[in-house]
C-alpha positions as CSV (number, residue, x, y, z in Angstrom):
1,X,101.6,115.7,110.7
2,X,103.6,114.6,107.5
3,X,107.0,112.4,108.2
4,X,109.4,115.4,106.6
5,X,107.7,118.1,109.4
6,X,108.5,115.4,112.0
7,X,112.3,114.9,111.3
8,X,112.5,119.0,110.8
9,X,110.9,119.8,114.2
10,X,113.1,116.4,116.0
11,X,117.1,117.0,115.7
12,X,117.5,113.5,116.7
13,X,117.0,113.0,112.6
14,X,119.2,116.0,111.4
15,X,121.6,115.0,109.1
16,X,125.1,114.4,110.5
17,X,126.7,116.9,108.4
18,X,124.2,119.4,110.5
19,X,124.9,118.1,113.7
20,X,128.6,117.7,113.7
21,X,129.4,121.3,111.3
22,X,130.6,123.0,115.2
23,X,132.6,120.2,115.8
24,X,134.5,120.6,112.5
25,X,135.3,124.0,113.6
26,X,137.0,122.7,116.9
27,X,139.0,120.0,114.9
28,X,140.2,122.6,112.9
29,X,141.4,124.0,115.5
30,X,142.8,120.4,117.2
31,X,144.6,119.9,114.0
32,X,146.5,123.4,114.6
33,X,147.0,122.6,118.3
34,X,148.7,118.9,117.4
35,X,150.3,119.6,114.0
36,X,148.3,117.1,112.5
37,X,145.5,116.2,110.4
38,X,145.5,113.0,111.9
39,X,145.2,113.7,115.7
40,X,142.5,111.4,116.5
41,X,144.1,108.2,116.1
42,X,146.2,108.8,118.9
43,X,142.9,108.8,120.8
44,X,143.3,104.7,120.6
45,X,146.6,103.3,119.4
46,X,145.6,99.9,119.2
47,X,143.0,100.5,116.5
48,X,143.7,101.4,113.1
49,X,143.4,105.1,112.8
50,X,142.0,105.3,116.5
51,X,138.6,104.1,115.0
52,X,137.9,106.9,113.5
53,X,137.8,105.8,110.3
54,X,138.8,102.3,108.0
55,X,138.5,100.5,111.1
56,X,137.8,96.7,110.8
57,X,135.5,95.3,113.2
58,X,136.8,91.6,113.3
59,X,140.4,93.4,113.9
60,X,138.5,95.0,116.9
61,X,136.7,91.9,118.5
62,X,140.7,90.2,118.2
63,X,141.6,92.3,121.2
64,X,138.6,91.5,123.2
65,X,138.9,88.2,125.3
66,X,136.6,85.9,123.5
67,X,133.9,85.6,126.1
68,X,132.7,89.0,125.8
69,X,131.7,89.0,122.0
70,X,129.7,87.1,119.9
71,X,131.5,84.5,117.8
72,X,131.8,86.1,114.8
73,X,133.5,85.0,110.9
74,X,134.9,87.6,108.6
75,X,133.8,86.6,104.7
76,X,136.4,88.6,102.2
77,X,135.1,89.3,99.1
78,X,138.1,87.4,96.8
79,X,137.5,84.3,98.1
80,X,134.8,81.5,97.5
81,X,133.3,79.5,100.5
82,X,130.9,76.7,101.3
83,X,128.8,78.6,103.4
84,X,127.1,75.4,105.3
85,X,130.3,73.8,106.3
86,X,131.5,77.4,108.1
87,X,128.5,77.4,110.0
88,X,128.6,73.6,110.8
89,X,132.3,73.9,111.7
90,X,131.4,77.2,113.9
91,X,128.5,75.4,115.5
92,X,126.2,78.4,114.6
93,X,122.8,78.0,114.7
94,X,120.3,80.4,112.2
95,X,119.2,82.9,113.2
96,X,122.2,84.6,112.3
97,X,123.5,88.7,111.8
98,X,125.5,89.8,108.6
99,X,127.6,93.4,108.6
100,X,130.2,94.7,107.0
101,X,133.2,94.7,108.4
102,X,134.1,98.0,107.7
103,X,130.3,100.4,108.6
104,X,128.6,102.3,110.7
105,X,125.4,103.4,112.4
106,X,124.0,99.9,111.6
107,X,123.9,100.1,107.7
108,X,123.4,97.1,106.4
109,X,123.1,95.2,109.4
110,X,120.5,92.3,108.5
111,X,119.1,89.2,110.1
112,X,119.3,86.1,108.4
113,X,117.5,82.7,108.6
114,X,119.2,80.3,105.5
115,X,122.0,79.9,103.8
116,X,120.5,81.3,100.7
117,X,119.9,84.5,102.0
118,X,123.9,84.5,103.1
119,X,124.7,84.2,99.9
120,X,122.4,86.2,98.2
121,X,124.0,89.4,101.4
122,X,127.5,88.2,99.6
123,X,126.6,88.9,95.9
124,X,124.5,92.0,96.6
125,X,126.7,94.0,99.0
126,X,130.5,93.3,97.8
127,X,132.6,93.4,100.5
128,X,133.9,92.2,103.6
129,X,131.4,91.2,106.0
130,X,130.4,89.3,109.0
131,X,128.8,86.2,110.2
132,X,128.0,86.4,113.5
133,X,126.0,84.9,116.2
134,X,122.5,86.5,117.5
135,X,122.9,87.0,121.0
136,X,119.4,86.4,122.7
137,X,119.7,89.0,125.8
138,X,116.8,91.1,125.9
139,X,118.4,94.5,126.3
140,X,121.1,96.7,124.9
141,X,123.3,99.9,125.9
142,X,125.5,102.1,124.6
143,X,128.7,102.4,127.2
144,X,130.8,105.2,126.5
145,X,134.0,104.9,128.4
146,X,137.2,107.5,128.8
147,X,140.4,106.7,130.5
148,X,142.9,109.2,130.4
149,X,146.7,107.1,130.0
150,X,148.9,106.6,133.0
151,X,145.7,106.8,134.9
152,X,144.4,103.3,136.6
153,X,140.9,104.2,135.8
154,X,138.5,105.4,133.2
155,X,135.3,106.8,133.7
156,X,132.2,106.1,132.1
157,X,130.9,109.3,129.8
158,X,127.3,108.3,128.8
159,X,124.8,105.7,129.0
160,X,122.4,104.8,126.5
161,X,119.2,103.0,126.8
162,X,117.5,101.3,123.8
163,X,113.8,100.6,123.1
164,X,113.8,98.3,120.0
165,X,110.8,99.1,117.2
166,X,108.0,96.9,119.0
167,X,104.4,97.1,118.7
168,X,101.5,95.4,121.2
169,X,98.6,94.1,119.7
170,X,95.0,94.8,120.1
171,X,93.0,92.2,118.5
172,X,92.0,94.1,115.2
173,X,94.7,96.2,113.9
174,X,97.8,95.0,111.5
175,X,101.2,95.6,112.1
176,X,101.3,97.9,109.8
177,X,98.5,100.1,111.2
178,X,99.7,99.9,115.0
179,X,103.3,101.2,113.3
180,X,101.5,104.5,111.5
181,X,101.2,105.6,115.2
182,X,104.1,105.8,116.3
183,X,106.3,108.4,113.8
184,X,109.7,106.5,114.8
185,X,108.0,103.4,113.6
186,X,105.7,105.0,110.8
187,X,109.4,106.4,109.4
188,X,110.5,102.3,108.8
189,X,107.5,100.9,107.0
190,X,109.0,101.2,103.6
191,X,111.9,99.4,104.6
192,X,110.0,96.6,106.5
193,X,107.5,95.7,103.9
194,X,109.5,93.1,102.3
195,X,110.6,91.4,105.3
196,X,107.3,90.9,107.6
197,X,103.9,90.4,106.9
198,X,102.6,93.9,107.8
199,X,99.0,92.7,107.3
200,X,99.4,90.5,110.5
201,X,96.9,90.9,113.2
202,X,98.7,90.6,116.2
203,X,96.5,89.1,119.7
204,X,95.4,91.3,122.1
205,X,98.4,92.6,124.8
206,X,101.2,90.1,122.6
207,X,104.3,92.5,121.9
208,X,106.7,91.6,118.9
209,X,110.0,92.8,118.6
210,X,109.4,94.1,115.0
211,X,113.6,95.2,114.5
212,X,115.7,93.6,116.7
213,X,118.8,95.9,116.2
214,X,119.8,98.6,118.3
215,X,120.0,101.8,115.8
216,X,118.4,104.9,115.9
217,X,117.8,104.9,111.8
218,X,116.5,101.1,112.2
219,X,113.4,102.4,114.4
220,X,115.0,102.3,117.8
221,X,114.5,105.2,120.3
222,X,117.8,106.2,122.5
223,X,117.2,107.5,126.0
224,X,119.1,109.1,128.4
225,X,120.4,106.3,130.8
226,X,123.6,108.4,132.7
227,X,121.0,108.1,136.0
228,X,122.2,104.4,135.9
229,X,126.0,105.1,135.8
230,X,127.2,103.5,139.0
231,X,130.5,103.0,140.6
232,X,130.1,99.2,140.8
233,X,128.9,99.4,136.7
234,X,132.3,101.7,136.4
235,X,134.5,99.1,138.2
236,X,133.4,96.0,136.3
237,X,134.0,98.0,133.4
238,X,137.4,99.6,134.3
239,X,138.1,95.6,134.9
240,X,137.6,94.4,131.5
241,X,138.7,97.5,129.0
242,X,142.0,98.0,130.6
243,X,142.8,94.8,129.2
244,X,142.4,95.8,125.5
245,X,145.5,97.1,124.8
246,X,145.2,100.8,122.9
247,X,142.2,101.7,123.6
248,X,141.1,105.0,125.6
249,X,138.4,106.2,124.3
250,X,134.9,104.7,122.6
251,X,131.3,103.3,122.9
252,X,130.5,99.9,123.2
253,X,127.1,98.6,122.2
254,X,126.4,95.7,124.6
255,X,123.5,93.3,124.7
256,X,122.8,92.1,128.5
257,X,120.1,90.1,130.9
258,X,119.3,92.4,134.0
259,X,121.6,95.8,135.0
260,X,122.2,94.4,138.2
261,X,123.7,91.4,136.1
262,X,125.8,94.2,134.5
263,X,126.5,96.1,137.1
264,X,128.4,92.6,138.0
265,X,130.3,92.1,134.6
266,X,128.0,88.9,134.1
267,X,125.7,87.6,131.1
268,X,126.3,90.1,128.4
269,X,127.9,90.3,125.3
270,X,129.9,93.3,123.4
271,X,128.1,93.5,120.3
272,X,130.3,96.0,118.9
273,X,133.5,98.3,119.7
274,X,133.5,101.5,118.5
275,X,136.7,104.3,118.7
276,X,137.4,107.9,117.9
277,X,134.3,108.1,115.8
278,X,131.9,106.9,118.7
279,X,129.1,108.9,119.6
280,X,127.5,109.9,122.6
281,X,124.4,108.6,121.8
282,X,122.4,109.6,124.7
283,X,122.4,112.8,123.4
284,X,119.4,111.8,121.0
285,X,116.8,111.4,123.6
286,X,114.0,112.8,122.5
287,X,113.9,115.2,125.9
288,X,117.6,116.6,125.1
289,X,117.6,120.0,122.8
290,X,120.0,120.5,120.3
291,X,122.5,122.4,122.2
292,X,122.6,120.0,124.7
293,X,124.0,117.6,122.4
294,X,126.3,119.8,121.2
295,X,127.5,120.7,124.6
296,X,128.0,117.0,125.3
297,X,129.8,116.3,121.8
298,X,132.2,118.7,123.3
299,X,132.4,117.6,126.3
300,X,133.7,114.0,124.7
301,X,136.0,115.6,122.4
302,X,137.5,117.8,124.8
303,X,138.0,114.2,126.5
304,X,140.0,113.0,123.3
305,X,142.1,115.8,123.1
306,X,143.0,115.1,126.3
307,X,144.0,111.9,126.0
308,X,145.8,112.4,122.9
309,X,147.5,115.3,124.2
């Protein structure tokens, strides 16, 4: 089966503008509802345009208590630094993630080992971006969470669960060749094979973690997880997100030990904050059909209205 006949027959790879065309038909109608073009932002009044759109992520992690988040150092592009003293003066220790401060859907998201390769992100990408910490937890969620205002508690929406792109060895095969059997994988090669050694023979039964990011178009499969959504996992979460002020409606991508850990609020780490653009990203399991991910992308934005409304 050739890569092209594999995204065709999965919606999971369908080009956003596909996926979201019906939802463009019920903003239009949100827009006439609300008088305004601008409807979402009212979705989360504490983020610049609700998060839907121009929404910087270091502005986001400032309303999060600083427990919860990686420590994290927003580079402008007009200014000049001395890359080693930030890091020494952060106490950060390589391995270390760059983003931009402004993005989505893990673009240019990269891991980084030196200082050379830190400057070389800051000459090649030309904008604001981020220096921030690797949290070593060996799982990661999406959360959505919806709390209608005036009301003492939210409710969480959807529940993602991530497998990262990782291959098991057997003793003969390369990376590359246990990768060309799995199409998720098979779909990342070209973009790998300047940053692992895809000839590598990995041991029989040792697994490596070949993309340690938690994005669907970096190799990672989402799975339905709303089996797990718990009223203890809703409480510790109601705890913590009432506190950021202005916000109502989003996903957060969280890194964490064990769920039962989570289901406590203890040992994880918000990776990110998403608003009024947020996805329900459970819909992409590979079980769900097309509809039902439209069905659910209304079902969130029917949220939204709500509480903008």
């Amino acid at each position: 089966m050739k890569i092209w006949w594999h995204k065709f027959t999965n919606w999971e790879y369908w080009s956003v503008n596909i996926i979201y065309l019906p939802t463009f038909f019920l903003w239009i109608w949100y827009m006439m509802k609300f008088r305004s073009f601008s409807f979402y932002k009212y979705s989360n009044p504490g983020i610049k345009n609700g998060g839907f759109y121009g929404d910087s992520k270091k502005d986001i992690y400032s309303l999060l208590p600083k427990n919860l988040f990686p420590k994290t150092i927003l580079i402008e592009q007009n200014k000049k630094y001395d890359f080693k003293n930030i890091i020494d003066e952060n106490q950060l220790v390589f391995p270390l993630i760059l983003k931009p401060d402004i993005g989505l859907r893990g673009i240019d998201v990269v891991k980084v080992i030196s200082i050379l390769e830190i400057e070389n992100y800051c000459k090649i990408k030309k904008t604001n971006f981020l220096i921030q910490e690797l949290i070593d937890l060996p799982n990661e969620i999406g959360l959505f969470y919806c709390r209608i205002p005036n009301e003492n508690n939210g409710k969480i929406t959807g529940l993602t669960l991530k497998n990262f792109l990782t291959v098991e060895g057997n003793g003969f095969e390369t990376i590359e060749q246990l990768l060309k059997k799995n199409y998720r994988y098979k779909m990342q090669i070209s973009k790998l094979k300047n940053k692992i050694n895809l000839k590598e023979i990995l041991p029989l039964n040792v697994k490596r973690c070949i993309v340690p990011f938690g994005n669907h178009n970096r190799g990672t499969e989402f799975l339905d997880g709303n089996a797990f959504i718990s009223d203890k996992l809703e409480q510790s979460f109601n705890t913590i997100l009432k506190t950021i002020p202005g916000f109502y409606y989003g996903r957060l991508d969280i890194r964490y030990n064990t769920f039962e850990e989570l289901e406590k609020g203890l040992n994880f780490s918000i990776i990110e904050l998403n608003g009024a653009k947020s996805e329900p990203t459970h819909i992409y399991d590979p079980k769900h059909s097309f509809w039902f991910g439209q069905m659910e992308i209304f079902r969130h934005q029917k949220i939204m209205q709500k509480i903008v409304k």
